[in-house]
C-alpha positions in Angstrom: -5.8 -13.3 19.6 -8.3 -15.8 17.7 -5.5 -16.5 14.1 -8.9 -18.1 12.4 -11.2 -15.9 10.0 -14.9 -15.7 9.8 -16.4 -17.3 7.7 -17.3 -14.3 5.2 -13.4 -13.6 5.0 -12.6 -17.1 4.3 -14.8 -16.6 1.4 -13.4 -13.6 0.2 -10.0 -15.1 0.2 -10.9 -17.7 -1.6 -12.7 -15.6 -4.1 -9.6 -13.2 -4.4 -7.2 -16.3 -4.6 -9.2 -18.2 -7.8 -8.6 -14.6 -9.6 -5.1 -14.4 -9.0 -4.4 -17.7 -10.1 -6.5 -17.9 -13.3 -6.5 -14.0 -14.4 -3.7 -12.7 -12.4 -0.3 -14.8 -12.1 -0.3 -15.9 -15.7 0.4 -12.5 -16.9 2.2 -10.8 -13.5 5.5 -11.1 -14.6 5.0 -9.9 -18.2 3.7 -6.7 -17.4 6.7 -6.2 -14.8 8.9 -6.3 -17.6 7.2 -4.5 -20.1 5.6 -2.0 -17.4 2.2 -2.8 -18.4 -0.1 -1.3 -16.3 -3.1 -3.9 -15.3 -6.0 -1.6 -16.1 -8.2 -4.9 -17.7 -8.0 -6.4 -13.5 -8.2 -3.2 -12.1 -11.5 -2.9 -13.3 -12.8 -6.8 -13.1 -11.9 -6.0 -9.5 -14.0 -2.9 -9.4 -17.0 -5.4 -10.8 -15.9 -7.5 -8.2 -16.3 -4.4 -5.3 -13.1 -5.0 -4.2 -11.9 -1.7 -4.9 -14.4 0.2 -2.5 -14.0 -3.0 0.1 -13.9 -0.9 3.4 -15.9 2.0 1.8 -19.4 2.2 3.9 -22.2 0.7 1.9 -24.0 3.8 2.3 -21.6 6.0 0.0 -20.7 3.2 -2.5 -18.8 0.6 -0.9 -18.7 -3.1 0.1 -18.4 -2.1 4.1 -15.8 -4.8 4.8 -13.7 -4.8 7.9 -9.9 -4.2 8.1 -8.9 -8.0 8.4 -11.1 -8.3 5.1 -8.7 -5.9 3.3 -5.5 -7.5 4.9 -7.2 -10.8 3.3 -7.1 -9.1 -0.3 -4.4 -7.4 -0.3 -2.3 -10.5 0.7 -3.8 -12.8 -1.9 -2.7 -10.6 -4.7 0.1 -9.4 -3.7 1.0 -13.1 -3.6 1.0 -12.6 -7.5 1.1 -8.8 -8.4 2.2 -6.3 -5.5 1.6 -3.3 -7.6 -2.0 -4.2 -8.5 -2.4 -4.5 -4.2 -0.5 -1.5 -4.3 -2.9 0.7 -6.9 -5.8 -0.5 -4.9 -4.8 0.5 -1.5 -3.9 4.2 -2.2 -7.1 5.1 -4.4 -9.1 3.5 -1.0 -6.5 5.5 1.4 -7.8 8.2 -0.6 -11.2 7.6 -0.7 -11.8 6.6 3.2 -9.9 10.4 4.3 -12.9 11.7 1.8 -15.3 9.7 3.4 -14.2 10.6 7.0 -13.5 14.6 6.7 -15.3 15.6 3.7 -18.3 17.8 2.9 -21.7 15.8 2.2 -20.9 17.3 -1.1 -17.6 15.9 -1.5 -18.9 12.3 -0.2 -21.5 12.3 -3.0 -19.2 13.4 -5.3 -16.1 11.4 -5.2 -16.7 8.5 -2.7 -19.1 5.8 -4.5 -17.0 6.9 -7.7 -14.0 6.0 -6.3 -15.6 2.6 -5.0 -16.4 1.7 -8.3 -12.8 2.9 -9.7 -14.0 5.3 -12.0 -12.5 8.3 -10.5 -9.0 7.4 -9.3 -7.4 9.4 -6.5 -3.5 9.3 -5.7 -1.6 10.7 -2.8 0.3 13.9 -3.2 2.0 14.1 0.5 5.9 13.6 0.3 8.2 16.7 -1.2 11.7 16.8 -1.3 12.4 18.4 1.7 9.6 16.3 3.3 9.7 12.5 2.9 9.8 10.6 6.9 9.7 14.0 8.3 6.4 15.5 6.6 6.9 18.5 9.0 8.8 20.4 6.3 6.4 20.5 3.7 6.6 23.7 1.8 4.1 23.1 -0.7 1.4 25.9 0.2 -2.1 27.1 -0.5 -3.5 30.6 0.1 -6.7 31.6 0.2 -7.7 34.3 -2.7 -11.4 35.1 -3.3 -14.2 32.1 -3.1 -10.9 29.9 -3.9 -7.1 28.9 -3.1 -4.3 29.0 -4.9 -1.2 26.3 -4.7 1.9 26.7 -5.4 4.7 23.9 -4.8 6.2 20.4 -5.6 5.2 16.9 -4.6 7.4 13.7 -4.8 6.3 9.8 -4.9 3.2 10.4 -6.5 2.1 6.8 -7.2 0.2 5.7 -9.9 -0.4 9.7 -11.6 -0.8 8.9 -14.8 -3.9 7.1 -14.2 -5.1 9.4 -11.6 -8.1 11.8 -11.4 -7.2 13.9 -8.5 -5.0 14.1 -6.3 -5.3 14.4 -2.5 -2.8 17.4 -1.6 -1.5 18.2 1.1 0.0 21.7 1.5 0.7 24.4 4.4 -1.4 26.8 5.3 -0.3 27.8 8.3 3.4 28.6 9.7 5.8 25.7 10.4 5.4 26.7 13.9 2.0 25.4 14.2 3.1 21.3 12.7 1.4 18.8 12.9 -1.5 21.7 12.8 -1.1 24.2 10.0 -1.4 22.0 6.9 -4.6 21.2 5.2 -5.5 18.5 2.5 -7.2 19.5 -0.9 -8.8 17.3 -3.7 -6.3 18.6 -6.7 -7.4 17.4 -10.5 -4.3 15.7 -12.0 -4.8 17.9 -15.2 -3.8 21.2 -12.5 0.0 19.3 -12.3 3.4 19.8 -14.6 4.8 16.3 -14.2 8.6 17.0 -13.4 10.1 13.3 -13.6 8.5 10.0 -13.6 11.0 7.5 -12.1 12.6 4.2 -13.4 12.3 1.9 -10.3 14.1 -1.2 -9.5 10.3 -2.7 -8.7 7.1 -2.3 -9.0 7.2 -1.8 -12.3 3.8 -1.9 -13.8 2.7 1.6 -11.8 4.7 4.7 -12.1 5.5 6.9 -9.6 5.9 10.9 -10.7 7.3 14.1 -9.5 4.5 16.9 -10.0 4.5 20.7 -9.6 2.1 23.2 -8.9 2.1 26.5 -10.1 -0.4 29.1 -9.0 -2.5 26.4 -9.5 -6.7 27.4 -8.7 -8.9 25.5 -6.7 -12.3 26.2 -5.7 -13.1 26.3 -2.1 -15.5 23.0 -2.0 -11.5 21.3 -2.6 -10.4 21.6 0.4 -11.1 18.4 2.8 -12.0 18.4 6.2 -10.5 21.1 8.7 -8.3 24.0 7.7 -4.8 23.3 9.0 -5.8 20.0 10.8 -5.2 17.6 8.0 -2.1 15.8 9.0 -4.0 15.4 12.5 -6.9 14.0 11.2 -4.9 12.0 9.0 -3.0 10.6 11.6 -6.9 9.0 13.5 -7.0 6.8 10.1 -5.5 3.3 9.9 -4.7 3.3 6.4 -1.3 1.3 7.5 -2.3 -2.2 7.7 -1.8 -2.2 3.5 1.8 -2.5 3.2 2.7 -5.0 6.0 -0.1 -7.1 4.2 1.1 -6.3 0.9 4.9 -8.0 2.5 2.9 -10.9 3.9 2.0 -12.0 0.2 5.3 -11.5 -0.7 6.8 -13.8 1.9 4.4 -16.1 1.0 5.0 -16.3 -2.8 9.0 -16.6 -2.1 8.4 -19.9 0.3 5.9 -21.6 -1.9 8.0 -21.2 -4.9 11.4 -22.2 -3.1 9.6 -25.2 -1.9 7.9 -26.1 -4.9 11.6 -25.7 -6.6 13.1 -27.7 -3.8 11.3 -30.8 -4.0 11.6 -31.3 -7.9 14.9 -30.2 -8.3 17.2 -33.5 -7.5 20.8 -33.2 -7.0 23.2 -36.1 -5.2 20.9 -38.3 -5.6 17.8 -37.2 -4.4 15.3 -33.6 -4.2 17.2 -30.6 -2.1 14.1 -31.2 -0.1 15.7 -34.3 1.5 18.4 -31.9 2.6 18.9 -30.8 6.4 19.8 -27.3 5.3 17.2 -26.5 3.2 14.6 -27.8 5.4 16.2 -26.0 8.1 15.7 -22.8 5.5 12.3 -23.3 4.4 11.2 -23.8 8.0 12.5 -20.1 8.9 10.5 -19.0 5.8 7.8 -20.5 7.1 7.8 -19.0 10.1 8.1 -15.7 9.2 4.7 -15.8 7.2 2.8 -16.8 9.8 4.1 -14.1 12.6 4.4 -11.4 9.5 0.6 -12.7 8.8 -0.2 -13.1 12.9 0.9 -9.6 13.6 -0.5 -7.5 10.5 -4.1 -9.4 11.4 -4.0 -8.2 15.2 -3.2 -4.7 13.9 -6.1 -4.8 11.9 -8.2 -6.3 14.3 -7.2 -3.6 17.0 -7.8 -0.9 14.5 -11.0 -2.2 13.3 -12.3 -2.0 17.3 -11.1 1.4 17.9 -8.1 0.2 20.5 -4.6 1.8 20.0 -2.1 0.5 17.4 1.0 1.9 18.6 2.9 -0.4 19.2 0.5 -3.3 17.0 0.9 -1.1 13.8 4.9 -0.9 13.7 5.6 -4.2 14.8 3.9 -5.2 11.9 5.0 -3.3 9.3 8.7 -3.9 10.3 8.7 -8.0 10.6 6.6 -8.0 7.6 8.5 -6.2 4.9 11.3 -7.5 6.8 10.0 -10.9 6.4 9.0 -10.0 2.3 12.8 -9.5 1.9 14.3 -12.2 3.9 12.2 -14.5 2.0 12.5 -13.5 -1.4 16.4 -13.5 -0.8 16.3 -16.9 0.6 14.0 -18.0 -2.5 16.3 -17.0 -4.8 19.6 -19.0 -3.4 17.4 -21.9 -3.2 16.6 -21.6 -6.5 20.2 -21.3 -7.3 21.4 -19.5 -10.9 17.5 -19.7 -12.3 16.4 -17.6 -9.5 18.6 -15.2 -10.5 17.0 -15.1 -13.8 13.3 -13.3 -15.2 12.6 -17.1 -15.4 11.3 -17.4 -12.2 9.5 -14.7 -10.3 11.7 -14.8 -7.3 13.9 -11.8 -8.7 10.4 -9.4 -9.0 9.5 -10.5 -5.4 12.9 -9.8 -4.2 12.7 -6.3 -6.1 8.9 -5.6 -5.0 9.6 -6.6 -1.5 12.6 -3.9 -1.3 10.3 -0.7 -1.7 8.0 -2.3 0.9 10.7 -1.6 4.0 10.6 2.2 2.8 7.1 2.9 1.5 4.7 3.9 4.5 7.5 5.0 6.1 11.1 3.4 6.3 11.2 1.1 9.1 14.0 2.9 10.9 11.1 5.4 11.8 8.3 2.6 12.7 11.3 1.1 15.0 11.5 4.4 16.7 7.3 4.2 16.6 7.7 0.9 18.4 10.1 1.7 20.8 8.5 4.6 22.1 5.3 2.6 22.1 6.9 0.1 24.4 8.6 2.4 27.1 5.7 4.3 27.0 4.0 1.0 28.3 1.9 0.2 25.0 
């Protein structure tokens, strides 16, 4: 596998990167603490049309590959995680629109979800249902020219500043899983908001608990296939995000150790005359490229229709991994100020953690991968 980028994704990275540093870094660890959410870059981003970036031209979009969004959602995750993080789920949602939807619904909310200005969040985790969606009890039932859903949803990123929601609820009996569930575009204004959670990271997007009670839909909501959403679902390769996401991470944690490393002097000379911590930074080092190396080839395999079985959790497990490892490493090398909201090691250790457990924890993409490799993948 080629590890260079074509040209046009060279740009965009260097594009993405000049933002970060002059409009995004400065103020990234300020709204961590004071859970500011970054509306103001959501929407110079949205000028930008990074928020549609793998939206088809045709309904709104910039029509960028795969590997292009791995590009963008490293460089500012590299500053911000939850900005990557905001931007990925409203274009999850948007892309199952554009792939199952009604010509009506495509019109409707694609282009406007491109452009930000309607916002979808994912309403797919309960209580009863988090690695295993199978027991999802929210339901829908059909009444008149409409449905009618009833139920609770957990994890519901970024709500507040949601339009709709893309529901997922049974409509079938348990029996039938993965068939029997179908997916509906929900307007957040239809929810009772039940908690919203105080997170170790992250901090700048909340996530919610919502509730639906009798709630009325009409029947145009309801996306793609009765009872065949978690299937269809399942043909979109939304999960090259958060191993990309980890890879900016990982990043961040080894330029900042090694920035600290070679100005701070003790006996005598830098730390970065020291075996030990060369020794360190070189593990750090290469755990960005393969976390990097790996989320790019499943992106690239995606993108050209092959299978990602075994590409897809290899990736997301050494990368998060990878996000952690670093960002703890960071931190000792940065000694007692790393331990501090002085430097930004302690929010990239804290972002990094949700990343081995959003998407999936990685005890289930291990068991992904493994049965991807006996099976031969």
């Amino acid at each position: 596998m080629s590890a260079s980028l074509p040209a046009e994704t060279e740009t965009l990275r260097d594009d993405v990167r000049s933002f970060v540093e002059t409009e995004v870094r400065p103020i990234a660890g300020q709204y961590d603490r004071t859970g500011t959410y970054p509306a103001g870059l959501l929407a110079t981003m949205a000028e930008r049309g990074w928020t549609g970036l793998t939206i088809d031209e045709d309904d709104g979009g910039a029509g960028r590959t795969l590997l292009d969004l791995t590009v963008l959602i490293e460089e500012l995750s590299a500053a911000m995680m939850p900005l990557a993080s905001v931007l990925a789920l409203n274009l999850g949602v948007a892309r199952v629109v554009e792939a199952y939807g009604s010509d009506a619904q495509r019109e409707r909310y694609v282009p406007e979800m491109a452009s930000f200005e309607t916002v979808g969040a994912l309403g797919f985790s309960e209580a009863g249902a988090g690695s295993d969606k199978s027991g999802i009890q929210t339901e829908a039932d059909r009444e008149g020219d409409g449905w009618i859903l009833s139920g609770n949803k957990r994890w519901v990123t970024n709500f507040p500043e949601a339009d709709v929601v893309l529901t997922y609820a049974r409509t079938g009996s348990p029996e039938e899983w993965p068939h029997g569930v179908s997916a509906f575009l929900v307007p957040t204004d239809a929810f009772g908001v039940e908690r919203t959670w105080d997170t170790l990271g992250a901090r700048s997007v909340e996530t919610t608990a919502v509730s639906l009670d009798d709630a009325r839909v009409d029947a145009d909501a309801l996306v793609g296939d009765p009872g065949e959403a978690v299937v269809q679902r399942g043909r979109l390769h939304n999960g090259v995000n958060v191993p990309a996401r980890a890879v900016g991470i990982a990043r961040a944690a080894l330029a900042d150790a090694r920035d600290h490393v070679q100005g701070r002097e003790q006996w005598g000379g830098p730390l970065a005359d020291k075996q030990g911590v060369q020794w360190r930074l070189s593990e750090m080092a290469g755990r960005v490229d393969a976390a990097r190396l790996l989320t790019r080839r499943a992106a690239r395999r995606a993108e050209a229709g092959n299978d990602v079985a075994r590409a897809a959790p290899m990736a997301k497990v050494r990368a998060t991994e990878a996000a952690v490892s670093n960002a703890n490493d960071a931190m000792q090398l940065l000694g007692g100020v790393g331990y501090t909201t002085e430097a930004e090691v302690e929010r990239y250790l804290r972002d990094a953690r949700l990343l081995t457990i959003a998407g999936g924890p990685n005890a289930v993409h291990r068991d992904k991968l493994a049965a991807a490799v006996l099976d031969g993948a």
